[in-house]
C-alpha positions in Angstrom: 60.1 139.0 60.2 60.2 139.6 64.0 59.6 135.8 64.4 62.8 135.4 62.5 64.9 137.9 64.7 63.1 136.4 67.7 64.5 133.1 66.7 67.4 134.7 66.0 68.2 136.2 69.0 67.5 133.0 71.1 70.1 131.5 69.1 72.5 134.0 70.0 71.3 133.9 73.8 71.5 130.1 74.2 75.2 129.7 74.2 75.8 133.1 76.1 74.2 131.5 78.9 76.0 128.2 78.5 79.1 130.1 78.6 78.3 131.7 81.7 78.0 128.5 83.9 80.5 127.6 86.1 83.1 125.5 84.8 84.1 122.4 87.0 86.6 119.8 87.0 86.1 116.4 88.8 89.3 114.3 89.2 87.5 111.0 88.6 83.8 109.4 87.6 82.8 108.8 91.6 83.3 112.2 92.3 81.7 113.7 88.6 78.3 111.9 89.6 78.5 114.0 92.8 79.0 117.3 91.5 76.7 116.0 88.7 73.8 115.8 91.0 74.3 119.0 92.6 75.1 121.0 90.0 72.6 120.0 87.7 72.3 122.0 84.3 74.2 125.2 86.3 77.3 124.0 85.6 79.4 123.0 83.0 81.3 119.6 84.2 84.1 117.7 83.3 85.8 114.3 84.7 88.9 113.5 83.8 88.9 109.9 84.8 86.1 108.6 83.4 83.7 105.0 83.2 85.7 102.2 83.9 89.2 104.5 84.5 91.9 103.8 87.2 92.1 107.0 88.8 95.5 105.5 91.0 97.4 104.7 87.6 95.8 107.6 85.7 98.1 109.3 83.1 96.6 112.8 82.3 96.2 114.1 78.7 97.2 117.5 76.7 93.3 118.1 76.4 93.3 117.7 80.1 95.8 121.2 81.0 93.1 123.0 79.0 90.4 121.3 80.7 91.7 122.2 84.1 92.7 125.8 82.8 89.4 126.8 82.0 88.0 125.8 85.5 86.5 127.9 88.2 87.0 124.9 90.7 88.5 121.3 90.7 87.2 119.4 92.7 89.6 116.3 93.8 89.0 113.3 96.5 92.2 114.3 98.3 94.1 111.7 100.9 96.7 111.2 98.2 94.4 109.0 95.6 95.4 111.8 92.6 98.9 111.5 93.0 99.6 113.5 89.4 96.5 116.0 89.5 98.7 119.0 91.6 101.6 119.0 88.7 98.1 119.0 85.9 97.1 121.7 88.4 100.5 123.8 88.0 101.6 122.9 84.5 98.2 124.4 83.4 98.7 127.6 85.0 94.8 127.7 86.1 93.6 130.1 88.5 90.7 127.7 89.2 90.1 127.1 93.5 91.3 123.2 94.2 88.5 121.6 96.7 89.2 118.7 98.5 85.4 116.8 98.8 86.8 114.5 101.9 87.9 117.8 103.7 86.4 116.4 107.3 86.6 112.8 107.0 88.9 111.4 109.3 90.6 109.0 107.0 91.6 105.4 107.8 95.4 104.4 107.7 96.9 101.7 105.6 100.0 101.1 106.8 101.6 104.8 106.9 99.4 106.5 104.2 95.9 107.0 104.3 93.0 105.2 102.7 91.7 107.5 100.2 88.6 105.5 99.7 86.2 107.2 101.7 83.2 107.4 99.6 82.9 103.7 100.4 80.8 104.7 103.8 77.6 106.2 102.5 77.9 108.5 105.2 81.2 109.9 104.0 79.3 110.6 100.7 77.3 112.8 102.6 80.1 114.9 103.8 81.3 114.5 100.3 78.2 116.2 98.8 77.9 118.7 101.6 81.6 120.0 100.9 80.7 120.2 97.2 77.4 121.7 97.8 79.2 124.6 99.5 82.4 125.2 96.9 79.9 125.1 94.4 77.4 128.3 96.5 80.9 129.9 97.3 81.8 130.1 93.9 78.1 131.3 92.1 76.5 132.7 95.1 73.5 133.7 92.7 73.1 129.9 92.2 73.9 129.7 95.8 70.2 128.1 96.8 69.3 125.9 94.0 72.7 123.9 94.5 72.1 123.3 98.1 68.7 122.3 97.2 69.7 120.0 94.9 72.4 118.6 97.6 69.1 118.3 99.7 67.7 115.9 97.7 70.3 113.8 97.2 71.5 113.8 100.7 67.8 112.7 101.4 68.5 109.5 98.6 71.9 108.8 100.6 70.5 108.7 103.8 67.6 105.7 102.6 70.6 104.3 100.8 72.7 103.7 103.9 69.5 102.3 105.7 69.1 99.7 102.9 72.7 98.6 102.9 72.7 98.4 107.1 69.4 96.4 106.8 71.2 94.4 103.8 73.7 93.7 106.3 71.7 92.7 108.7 70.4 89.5 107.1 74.2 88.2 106.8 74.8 85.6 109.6 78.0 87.2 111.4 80.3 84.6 110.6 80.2 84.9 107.2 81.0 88.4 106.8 84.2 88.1 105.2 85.1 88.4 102.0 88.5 88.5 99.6 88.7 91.9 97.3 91.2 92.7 94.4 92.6 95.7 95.9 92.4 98.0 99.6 89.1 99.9 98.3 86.2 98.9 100.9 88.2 99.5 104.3 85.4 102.7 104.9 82.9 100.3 104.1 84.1 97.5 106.6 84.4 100.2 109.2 80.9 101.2 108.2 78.8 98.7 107.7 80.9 95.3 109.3 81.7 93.4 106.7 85.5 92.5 106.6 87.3 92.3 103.5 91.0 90.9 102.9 92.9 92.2 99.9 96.1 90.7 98.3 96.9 94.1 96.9 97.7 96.9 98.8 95.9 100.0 98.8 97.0 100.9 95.6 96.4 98.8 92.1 99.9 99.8 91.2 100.8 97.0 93.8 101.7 93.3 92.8 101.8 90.5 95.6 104.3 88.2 95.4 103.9 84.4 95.4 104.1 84.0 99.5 101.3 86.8 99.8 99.2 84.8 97.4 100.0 81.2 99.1 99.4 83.1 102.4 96.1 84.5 101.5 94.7 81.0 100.2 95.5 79.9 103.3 93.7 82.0 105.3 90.4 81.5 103.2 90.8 77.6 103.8 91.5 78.5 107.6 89.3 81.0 108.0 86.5 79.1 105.6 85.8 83.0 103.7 83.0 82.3 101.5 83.6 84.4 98.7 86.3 86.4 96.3 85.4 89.1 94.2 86.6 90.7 91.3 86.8 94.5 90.7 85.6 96.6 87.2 88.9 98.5 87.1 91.5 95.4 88.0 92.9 92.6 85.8 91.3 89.1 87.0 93.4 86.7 86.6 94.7 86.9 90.2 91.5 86.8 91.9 90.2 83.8 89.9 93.3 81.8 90.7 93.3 82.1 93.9 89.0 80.9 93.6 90.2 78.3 91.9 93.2 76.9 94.7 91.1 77.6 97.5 87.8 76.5 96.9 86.3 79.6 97.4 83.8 81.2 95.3 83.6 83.8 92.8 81.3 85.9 94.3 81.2 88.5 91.3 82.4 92.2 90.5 82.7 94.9 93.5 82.4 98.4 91.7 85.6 100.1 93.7 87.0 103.6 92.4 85.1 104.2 89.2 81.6 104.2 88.0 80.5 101.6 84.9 79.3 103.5 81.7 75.6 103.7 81.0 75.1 100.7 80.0 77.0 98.8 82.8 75.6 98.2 86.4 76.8 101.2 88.1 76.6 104.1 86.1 75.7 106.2 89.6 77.0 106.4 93.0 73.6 105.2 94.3 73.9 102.6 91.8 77.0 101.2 92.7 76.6 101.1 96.3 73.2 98.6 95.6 75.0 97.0 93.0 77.6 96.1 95.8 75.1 95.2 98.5 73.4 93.1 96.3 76.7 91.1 95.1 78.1 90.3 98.7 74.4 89.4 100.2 73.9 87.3 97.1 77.2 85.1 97.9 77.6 85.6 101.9 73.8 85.0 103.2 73.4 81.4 102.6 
């Protein structure tokens, strides 16, 4: 009999302490794998744009007000990439504190607006993770020292990845460093790491070029003899193959820009991604 009410009463305590984790809200999957890693089994997470999701194009859901009303914090990328999240934010009438994880990244400009890619530089992820680490402490201070140890570990993986993609880089000969991408996603990582990458979109995938920009940019591959185009897991194809295909160039494969892949794809991580992406441009641009 007292196993029974022991059993019993863990059954009732289980979900008392689930319910007493700190709910979070990610904007999009990049940023989820972050919290994810710091959080751990503390939190309860959610990510409203997930695998495979356009985070510029998103269009949010009725489950997603609820989602964003139960939160304690959301945490959003920030430099204008969530265009609809502050009316989500309002229309939900949550209470929940709104943390911007690039707060102290000096953002790139494109054009007028900012680049809100920064998680392309591995050390931008780092201030990233460090800005979570902290909303997180701030808002369960008696979790307070097992988040920022988790954030100490995976700062410590970020920091061997961004020595693997600089010795990665490295092996490139300097004058093929160039590359053609679907969209504006990897200016942090040019500035990073010195690879240059030429986009016919602009910094948004809502952007179309028009028939000049496209005879313009197969021009400069043929002048410029850029080895490589690559696709991206969240943009249509088509585009990027035709333009392969007029200028001789070659498909170098798929860049992993603003979202993670699901499990089963190759970039299910952050840490993931970034090799996946290392691995696809030194594949096609080192010999």
């Amino acid at each position: 009999m007292r196993l029974i009410l022991f059993c019993a009463l863990l059954l009732i305590a289980a979900p008392l302490h689930a319910a007493e984790r700190l709910n979070v809200v990610a904007s999009f999957s990049i940023l989820g794998d972050f919290v994810r890693n710091i959080g751990g089994d503390r939190i309860n997470l959610t990510t409203l744009v997930g695998a495979d999701g356009d985070v510029h194009v998103y269009t949010p859901a009725p489950a997603d007000a609820k989602r964003v009303a139960d939160a304690r914090l959301v945490i959003v990328n920030g430099l204008g990439l969530e265009g609809w999240l502050p009316r989500l934010v309002q229309s939900s009438g949550s209470k929940a504190t709104v943390v911007v994880a690039s707060g102290g990244i000096a953002p790139l400009k494109l054009g007028s607006a900012a680049d809100p890619h920064a998680w392309q530089s591995v050390p931008n992820a780092r201030i990233y993770v460090t800005d979570i680490a902290n909303a997180l402490a701030a808002a369960d201070p008696a979790e307070a020292d097992f988040f920022r140890s988790q954030a100490k570990a995976y700062l410590e993986k970020l920091e061997t990845l961004d020595r693997d993609v600089r010795d990665a880089v490295a092996k490139i000969p300097p004058d093929r460093r160039k590359v053609i991408s679907t969209h504006d996603a990897f200016g942090y990582f040019s500035a990073e790491y010195g690879i240059r990458f030429i986009a016919p979109l602009g910094v948004s995938t809502e952007t179309e070029p028009s028939a000049r920009d496209i005879a313009a940019i197969i021009s400069q591959i043929k002048a410029q003899k850029i080895p490589a185009v690559f696709l991206e897991n969240i943009s249509d194809d088509r585009l990027i193959r035709r333009i392969a295909a007029e200028s001789g160039a070659r498909v170098g494969g798929t860049l992993i820009s603003d979202s993670l892949t699901g499990e089963k794809g190759p970039a299910p991580t952050y840490i993931d991604m970034v090799r996946h992406n290392i691995k696809a441009l030194t594949s096609a641009l080192d010999h």
